[in-house]
C-alpha positions as CSV (number, residue, x, y, z in Angstrom):
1,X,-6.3,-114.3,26.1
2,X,-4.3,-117.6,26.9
3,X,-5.8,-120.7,24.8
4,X,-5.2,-124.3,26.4
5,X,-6.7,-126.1,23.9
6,X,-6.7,-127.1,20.4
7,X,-9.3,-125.1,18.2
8,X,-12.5,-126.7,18.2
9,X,-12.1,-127.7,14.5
10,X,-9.0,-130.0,14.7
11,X,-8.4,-131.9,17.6
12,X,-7.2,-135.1,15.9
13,X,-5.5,-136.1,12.8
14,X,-5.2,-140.0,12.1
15,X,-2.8,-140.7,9.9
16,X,-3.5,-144.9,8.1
17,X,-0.7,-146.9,8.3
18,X,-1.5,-150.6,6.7
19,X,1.1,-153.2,5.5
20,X,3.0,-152.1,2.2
21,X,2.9,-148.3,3.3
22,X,5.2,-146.1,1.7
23,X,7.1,-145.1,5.2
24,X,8.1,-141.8,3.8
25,X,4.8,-140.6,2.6
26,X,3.3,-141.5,6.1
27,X,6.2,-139.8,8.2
28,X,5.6,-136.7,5.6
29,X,1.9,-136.3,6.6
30,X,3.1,-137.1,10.3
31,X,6.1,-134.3,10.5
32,X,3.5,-131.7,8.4
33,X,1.0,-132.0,11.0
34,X,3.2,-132.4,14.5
35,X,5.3,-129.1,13.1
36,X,2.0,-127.7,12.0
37,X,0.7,-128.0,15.9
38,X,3.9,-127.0,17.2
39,X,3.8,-123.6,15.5
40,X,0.5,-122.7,16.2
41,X,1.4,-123.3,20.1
42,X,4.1,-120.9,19.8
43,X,1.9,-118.6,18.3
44,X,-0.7,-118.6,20.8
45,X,1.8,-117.9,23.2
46,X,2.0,-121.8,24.9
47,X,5.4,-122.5,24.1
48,X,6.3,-126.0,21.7
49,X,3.9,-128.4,23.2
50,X,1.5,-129.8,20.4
51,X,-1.4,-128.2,20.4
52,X,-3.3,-131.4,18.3
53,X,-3.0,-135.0,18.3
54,X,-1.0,-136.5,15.4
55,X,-1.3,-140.0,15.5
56,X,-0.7,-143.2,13.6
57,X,-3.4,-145.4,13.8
58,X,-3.9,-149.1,12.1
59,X,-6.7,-150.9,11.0
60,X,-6.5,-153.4,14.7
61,X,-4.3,-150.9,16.4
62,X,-1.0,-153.2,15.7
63,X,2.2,-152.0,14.3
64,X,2.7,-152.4,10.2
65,X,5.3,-154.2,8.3
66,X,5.8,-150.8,5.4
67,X,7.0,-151.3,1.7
68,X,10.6,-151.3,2.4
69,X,10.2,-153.4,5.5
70,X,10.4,-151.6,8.2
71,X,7.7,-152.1,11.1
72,X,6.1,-149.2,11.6
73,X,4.7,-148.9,15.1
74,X,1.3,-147.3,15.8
75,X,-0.8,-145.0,18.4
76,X,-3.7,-146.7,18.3
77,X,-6.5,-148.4,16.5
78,X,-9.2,-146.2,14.1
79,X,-11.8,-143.9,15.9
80,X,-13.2,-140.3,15.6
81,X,-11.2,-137.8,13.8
82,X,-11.1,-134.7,12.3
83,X,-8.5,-135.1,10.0
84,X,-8.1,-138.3,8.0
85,X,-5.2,-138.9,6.0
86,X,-4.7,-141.9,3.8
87,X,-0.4,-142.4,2.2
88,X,0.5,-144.6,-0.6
89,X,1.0,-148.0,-0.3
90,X,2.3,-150.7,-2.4
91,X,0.4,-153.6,-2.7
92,X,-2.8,-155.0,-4.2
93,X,-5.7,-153.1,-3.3
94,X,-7.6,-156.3,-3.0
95,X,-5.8,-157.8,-0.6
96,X,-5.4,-154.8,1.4
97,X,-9.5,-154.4,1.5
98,X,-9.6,-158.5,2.2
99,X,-6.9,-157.8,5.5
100,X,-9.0,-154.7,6.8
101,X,-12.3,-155.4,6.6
102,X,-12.9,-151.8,8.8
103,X,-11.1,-149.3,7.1
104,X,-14.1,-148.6,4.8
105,X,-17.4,-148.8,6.9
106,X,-14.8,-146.0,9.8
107,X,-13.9,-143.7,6.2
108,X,-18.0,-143.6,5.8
109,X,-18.5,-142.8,9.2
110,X,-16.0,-140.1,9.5
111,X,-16.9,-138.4,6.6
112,X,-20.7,-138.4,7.6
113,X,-19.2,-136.6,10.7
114,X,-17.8,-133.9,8.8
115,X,-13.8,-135.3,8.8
116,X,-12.3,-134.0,6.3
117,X,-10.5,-137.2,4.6
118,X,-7.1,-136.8,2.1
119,X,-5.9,-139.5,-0.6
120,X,-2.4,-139.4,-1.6
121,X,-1.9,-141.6,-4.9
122,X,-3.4,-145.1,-4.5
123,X,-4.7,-143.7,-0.9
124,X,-7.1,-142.2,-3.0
125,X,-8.5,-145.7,-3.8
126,X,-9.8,-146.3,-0.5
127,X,-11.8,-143.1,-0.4
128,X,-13.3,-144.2,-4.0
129,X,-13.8,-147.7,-2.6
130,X,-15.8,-146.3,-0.3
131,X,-18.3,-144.8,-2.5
132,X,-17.4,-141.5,-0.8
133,X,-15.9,-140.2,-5.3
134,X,-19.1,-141.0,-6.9
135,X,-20.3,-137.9,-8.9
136,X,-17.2,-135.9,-7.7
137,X,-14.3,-135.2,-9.5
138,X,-10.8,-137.2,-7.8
139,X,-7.1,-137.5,-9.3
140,X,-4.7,-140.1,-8.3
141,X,-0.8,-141.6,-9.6
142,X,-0.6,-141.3,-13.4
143,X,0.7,-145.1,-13.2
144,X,-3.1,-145.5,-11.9
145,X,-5.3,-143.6,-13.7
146,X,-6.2,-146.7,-16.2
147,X,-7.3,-149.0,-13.1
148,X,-8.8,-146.5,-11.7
149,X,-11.0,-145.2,-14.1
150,X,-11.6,-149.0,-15.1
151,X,-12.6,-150.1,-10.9
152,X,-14.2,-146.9,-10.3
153,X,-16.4,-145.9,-13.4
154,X,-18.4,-143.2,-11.1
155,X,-15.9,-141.2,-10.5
156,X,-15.1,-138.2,-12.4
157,X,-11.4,-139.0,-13.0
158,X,-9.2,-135.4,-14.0
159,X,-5.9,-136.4,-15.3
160,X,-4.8,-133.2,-16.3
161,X,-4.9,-132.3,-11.8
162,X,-2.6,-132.7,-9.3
163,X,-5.2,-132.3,-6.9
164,X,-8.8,-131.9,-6.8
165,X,-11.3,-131.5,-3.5
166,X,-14.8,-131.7,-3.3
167,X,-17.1,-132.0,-0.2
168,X,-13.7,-132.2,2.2
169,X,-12.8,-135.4,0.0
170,X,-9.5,-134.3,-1.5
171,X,-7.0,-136.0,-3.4
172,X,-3.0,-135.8,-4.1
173,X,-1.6,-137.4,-7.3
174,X,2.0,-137.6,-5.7
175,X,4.4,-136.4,-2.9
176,X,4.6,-132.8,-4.1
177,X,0.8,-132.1,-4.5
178,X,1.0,-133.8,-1.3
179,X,2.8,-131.3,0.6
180,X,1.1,-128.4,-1.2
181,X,-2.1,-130.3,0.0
182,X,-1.4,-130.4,3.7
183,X,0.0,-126.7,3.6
184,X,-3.9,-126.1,2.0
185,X,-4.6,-127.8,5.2
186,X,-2.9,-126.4,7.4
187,X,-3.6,-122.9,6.2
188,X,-7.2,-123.9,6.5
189,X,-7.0,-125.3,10.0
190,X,-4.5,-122.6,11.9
191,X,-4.2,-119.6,9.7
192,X,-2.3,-118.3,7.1
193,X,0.9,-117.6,9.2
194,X,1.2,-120.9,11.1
195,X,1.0,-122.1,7.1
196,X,3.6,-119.9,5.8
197,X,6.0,-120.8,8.7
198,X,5.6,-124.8,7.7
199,X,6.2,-124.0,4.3
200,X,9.1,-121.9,4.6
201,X,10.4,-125.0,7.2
202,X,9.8,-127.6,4.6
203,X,9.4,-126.8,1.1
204,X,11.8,-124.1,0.1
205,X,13.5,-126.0,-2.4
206,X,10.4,-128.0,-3.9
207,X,10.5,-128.3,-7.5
208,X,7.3,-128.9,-8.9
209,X,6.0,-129.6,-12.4
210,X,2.7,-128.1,-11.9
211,X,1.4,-124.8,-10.4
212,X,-0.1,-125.0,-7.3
213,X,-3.0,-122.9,-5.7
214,X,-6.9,-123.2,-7.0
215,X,-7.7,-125.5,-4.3
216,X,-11.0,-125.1,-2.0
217,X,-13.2,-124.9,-5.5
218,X,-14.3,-128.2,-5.2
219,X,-17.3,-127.6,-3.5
220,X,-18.7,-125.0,-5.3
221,X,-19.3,-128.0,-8.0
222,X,-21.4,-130.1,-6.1
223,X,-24.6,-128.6,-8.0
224,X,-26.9,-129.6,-10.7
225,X,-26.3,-127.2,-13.2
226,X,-25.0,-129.0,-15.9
227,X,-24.1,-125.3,-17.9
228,X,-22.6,-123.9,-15.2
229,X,-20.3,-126.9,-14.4
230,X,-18.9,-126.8,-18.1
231,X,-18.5,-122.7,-17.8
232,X,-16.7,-123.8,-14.3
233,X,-14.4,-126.5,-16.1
234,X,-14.0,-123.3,-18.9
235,X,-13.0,-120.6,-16.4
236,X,-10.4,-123.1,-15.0
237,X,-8.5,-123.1,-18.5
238,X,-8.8,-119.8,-19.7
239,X,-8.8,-117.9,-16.4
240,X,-5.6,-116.0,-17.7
241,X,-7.8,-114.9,-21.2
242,X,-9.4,-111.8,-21.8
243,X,-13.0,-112.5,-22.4
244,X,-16.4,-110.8,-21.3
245,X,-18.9,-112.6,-19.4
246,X,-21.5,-111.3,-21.9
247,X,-19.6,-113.5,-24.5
248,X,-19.5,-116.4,-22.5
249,X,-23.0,-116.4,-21.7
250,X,-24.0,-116.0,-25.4
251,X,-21.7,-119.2,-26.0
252,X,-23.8,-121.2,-23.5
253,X,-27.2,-120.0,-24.7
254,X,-28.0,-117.7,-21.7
255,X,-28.6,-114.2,-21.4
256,X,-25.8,-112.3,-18.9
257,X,-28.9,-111.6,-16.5
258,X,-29.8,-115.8,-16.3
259,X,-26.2,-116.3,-16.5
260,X,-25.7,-114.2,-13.4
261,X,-28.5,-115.9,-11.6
262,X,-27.8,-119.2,-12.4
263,X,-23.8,-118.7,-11.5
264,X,-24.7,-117.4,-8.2
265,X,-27.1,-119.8,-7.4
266,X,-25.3,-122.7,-8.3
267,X,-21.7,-121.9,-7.0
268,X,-22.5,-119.0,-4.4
269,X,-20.8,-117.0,-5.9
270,X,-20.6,-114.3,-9.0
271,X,-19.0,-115.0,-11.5
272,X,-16.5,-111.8,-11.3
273,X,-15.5,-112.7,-8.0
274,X,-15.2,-116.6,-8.5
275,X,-13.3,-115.4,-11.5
276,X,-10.6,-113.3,-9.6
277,X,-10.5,-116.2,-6.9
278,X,-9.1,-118.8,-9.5
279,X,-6.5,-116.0,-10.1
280,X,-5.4,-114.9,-6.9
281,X,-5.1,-118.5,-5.6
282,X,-3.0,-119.2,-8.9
283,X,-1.1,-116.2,-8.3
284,X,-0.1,-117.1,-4.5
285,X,0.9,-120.5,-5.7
286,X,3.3,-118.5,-8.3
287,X,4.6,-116.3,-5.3
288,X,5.1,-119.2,-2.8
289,X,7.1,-121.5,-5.2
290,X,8.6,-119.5,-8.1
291,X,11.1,-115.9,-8.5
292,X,9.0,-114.7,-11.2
293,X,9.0,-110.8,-10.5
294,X,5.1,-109.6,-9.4
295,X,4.5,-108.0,-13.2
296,X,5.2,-111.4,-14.6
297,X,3.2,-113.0,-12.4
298,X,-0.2,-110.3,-12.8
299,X,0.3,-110.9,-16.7
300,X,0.1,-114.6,-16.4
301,X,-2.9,-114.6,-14.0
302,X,-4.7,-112.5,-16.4
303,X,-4.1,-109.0,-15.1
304,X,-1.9,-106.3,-17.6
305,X,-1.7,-103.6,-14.9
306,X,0.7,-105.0,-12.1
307,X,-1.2,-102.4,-9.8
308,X,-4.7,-102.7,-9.8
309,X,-3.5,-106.5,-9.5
310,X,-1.8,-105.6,-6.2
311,X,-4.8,-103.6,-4.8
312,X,-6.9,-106.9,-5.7
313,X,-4.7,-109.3,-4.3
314,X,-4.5,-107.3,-1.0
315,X,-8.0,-107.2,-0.6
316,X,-8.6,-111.0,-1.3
317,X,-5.2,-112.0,1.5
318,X,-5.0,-109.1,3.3
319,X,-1.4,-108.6,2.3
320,X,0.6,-107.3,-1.0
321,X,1.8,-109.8,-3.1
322,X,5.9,-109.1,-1.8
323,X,4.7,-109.7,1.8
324,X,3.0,-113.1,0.4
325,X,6.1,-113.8,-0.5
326,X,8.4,-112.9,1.7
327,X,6.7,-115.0,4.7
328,X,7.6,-118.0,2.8
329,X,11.4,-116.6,2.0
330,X,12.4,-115.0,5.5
331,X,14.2,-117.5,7.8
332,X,11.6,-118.4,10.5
């Protein structure tokens, strides 16, 4: 079967420019998505003509004067989307909301609409500007966290994360976290092999200072369940431990049977399999970016028997952790 459109879920990805963009940081989001689109046309079958708009869009639809001054020109003016994505700038975020009045009322309305909408260091200000952080949990540019957490007192500020999402509201601290972001994105959008090919395009020789992977848990926060969120926040840091759930239960004041319950209901899903989610993700971030051999990588995920780590990661991707790997080391 022959496919002459876009899938249904991305159609469009508008890309902010405003003046005082960092250029490089907009292009990066622009030549993710356009090779993004390209690939998954070839893999359809259509050849290399984009199978999703990537455009540059500006607050009155005219071109930008960015941080190292050079005008960037534009696509168009703001308007439906299904991808939002919102680069760094330099400049006073005052006089940025005082020059584009309609930013902020468009980020509500797409996000009411179910566009998903992406902060990369002070990007993420204008989602938290918006209202759109409060309650949820956001990360942004070390050199920002004190302003941040000083302008934006509702937001749950982690600056211990590269990246956090919740409620298809994600944020980057930087330009790596970045990249692993729209990769996220990607994967999410048109598969894990159109993903794979864009990584092994652009990010081979990536150096990070943080290990990627445990993105998509976001949303499983956005519950009431004051206990659970702390054993949630727990599980993140001791994923790799050897602990039973019985014990961790106790620790909160439940029994395993309301523990159980309660996990479920709150997250949606059980705490076993939540559990071995944190560590597969961890794990694929570990394959994708590092040459630690597999054993060294089950160990530090938390598993002491390389195989039964295998099976579990092949039932979770679909493929062994060396053919994880290799998608992102063979030439395309």
């Amino acid at each position: 079967m022959m496919f002459t459109q876009p899938p249904a879920s991305l159609r469009r990805v508008s890309i902010l420019a405003v003046d005082n963009v960092f250029a490089s940081t907009l292009m990066q989001a622009k030549d993710f998505f356009h090779l993004a689109s390209l690939r998954y046309s070839k893999q359809l079958g259509l050849g290399l003509q984009p199978m999703f708009e990537i455009c540059l869009v500006s607050p009155d639809g005219q071109p930008v004067d960015s941080f190292s001054n050079v005008q960037v020109p534009v696509d168009g003016g703001l308007g439906d989307a299904d991808v939002i994505i919102l680069p760094a700038f330099w400049d006073d975020f005052d006089n940025l909301l005082q020059q584009y009045p309609q930013v902020l009322p468009w980020l509500r309305e797409q996000h009411a609409r179910g566009a998903v909408l992406c902060g990369e260091a002070s990007g993420v200000f204008w989602l938290a500007e918006a209202g759109l952080l409060d309650g949820k949990e956001a990360t942004t540019y070390w050199r920002f966290f004190t302003s941040f957490a000083e302008r934006f007192p509702k937001v749950r500020l982690n600056q211990d994360k590269h990246l956090t999402d919740a409620d298809n509201l994600y944020c980057a601290g930087g330009t790596t976290s970045a990249c692993d972001l729209y990769i996220y994105l990607i994967e999410r959008f048109c598969g894990a092999n159109v993903a794979r090919a864009v990584a092994r395009d652009i990010l081979y020789e990536v150096q990070r200072s943080y290990t990627p992977g445990r993105m998509g848990f976001g949303g499983q926060k956005l519950h009431q369940d004051l206990i659970i969120l702390q054993i949630q926040h727990w599980l993140e840091e001791h994923f790799a431990d050897k602990f039973r759930f019985e014990d961790v239960a106790r620790n909160h004041g439940m029994s395993i049977r309301n523990f159980m319950r309660r996990f479920q209901t709150a997250t949606g899903d059980k705490p076993l399999h939540y559990l071995q989610r944190l560590r597969i993700e961890t794990a694929k971030g570990l394959l994708s970016s590092t040459r630690k051999s597999i054993k060294t990588i089950s160990y530090e995920v938390g598993y002491d028997d390389a195989s039964f780590f295998a099976r579990l990661f092949r039932q979770h991707t679909e493929l062994s952790p060396n053919q994880y790997r290799q998608q992102f080391m063979q030439e395309a």
